[in-house]
N, C-alpha and C positions, 0 to 999 in steps of 0.2 A: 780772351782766347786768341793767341796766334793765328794770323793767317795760314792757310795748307800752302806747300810751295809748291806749284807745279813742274813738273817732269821736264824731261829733255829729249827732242826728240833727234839724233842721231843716225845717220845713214850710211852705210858702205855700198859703193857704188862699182863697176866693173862689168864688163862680158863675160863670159858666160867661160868658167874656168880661170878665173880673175882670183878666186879664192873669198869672193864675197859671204857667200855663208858659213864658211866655216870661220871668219873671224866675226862676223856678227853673234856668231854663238861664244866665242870667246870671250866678247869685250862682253854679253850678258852675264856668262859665268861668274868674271872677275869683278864688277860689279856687285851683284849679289852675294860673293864671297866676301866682301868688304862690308856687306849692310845695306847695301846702297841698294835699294829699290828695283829691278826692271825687266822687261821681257823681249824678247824676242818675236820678233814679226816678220812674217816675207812677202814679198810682192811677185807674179800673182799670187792675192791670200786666197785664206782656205774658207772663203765664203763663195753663194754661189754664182758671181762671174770669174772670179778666181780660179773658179774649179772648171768653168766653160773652157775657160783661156786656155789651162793648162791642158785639156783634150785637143785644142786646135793645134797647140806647140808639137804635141804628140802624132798628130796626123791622125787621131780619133774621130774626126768628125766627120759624116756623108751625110751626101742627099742622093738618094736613091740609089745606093749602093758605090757611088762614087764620092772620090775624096774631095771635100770640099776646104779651099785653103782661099784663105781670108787675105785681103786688101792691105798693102802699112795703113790707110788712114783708118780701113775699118778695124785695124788691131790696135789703134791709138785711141780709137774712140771706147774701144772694150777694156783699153788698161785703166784709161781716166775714170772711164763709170765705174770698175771697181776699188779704184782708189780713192775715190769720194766715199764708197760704202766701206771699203776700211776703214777709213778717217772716222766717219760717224757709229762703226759699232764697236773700234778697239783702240784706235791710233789716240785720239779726245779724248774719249773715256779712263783711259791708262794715264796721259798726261797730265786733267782735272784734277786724279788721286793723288797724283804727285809720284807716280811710277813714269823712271826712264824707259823711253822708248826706244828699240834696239832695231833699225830698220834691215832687212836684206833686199835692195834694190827699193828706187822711189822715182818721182816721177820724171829723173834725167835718164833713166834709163828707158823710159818711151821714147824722150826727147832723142836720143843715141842709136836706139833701134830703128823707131816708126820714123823716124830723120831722114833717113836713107831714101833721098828722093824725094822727101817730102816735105812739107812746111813747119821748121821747127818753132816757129814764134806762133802757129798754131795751136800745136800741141801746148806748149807752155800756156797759152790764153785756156786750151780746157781744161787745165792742170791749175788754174787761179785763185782756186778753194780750198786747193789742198794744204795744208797748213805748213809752213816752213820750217824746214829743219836748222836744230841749231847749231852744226855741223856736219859737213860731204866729206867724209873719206872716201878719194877714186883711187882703185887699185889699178896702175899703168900696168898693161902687160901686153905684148905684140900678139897680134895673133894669131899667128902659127905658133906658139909656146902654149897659149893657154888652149887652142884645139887639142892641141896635145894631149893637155891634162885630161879634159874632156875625154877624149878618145879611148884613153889609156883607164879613164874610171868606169866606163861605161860598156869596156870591150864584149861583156853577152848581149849588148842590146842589136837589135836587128833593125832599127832603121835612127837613121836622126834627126833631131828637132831637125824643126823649118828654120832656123836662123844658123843653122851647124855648118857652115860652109866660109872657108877664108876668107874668100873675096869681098862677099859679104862681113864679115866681121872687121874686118880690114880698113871699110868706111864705118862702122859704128866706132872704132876704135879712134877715128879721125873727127867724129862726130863728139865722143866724151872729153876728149884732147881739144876740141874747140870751146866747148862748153866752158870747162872748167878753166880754159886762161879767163876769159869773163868774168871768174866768181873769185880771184882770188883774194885771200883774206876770207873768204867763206869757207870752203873748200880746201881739205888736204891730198895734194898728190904725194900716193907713196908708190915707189916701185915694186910692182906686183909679182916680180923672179925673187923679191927676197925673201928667206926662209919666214917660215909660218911663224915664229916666235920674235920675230924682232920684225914684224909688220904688225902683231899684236901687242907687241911692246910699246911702239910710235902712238897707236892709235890708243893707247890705256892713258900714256901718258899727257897726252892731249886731251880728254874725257877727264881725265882726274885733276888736272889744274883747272878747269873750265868749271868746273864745279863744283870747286875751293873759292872761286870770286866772287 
């Protein structure tokens, strides 16, 4: 009996209007259109600190009627703990079976956000278990382009995320641009202004010879 081959696990990386999910559902589609094994995952997942996270992103959360808005280091410590529990109830388990893993956001994007300010060799130390991916794709985009998009997709919403502000985005954008000169050879930067079809082109292409060897 043949060994089972294990899976791959794949990340697209970017702030927030980067176009990270919409090509992570891509590169799943065309995958699976092919035969090829794999799902789609996002960070925060939809387990339950994932689901805390995403009420604090929203400005959902109070203590006593007032908003209560969290710490970079106490929102780095709420992505890694549920990063760990993705890891152990979807991320391994998908992998084991031999299903590619199709990440949206992983844990440079703590490193990019919760950064701002704070200790990024930190975060990466509580980030140590999470299991490595076998390719980064980081979507470069400035960010007043990608607020944009943000802005312009979201236009009935009435307030915005807590990280929805230029200036701010502006050093995470300086913070993934630091990151990834460090990784290269691991990591693909693609330019995040090019059209949707030939940013999912780069990253098919890359996926598809990777696991032809």
């Amino acid at each position: 009996m043949s060994e089972k081959i294990r899976g791959k696990l794949w990340v697209i990386e970017g702030i927030d209007g980067a176009g990270t999910t919409t090509q992570a559902k891509i590169l799943t589609d065309r995958l699976n259109a092919q035969g090829i094994p794999a799902v789609f995952l996002c960070q925060p997942s939809e387990g339950p600190i994932g689901k805390f996270i995403r009420e604090a992103l929203n400005r959902r959360i109070k203590v006593n009627e007032k908003e209560k808005l969290f710490d970079l280091n106490t929102m780095a410590l709420l992505f890694s703990a549920d990063r760990l529990d993705h890891a152990a109830e979807e991320i391994l388990p998908n992998l084991e079976k031999g299903v590619n893993v199709v990440c949206d956001r992983y844990y440079f994007s703590t490193m990019a956000y919760q950064g701002v300010g704070g200790d990024m060799a930190w975060i990466e130390e509580l980030n140590a278990r999470a299991p490595r991916p076998d390719r980064v794709f980081f979507l470069d985009i400035a960010a007043d382009k990608a607020l944009a998009r943000v802005e312009a997709r979201n236009s009935g919403r009435s307030e915005k995320e807590i990280y929805e502000k230029q200036d701010f985005l502006e050093k995470v954008v300086k913070n993934y641009r630091k990151i990834f000169r460090s990784m290269q050879g691991t990591a693909v930067k693609i330019n995040g202004q090019l059209p949707i079809d030939e940013i999912s082109e780069k990253i098919y292409k890359t996926v598809i010879a990777e696991l032809q060897t």
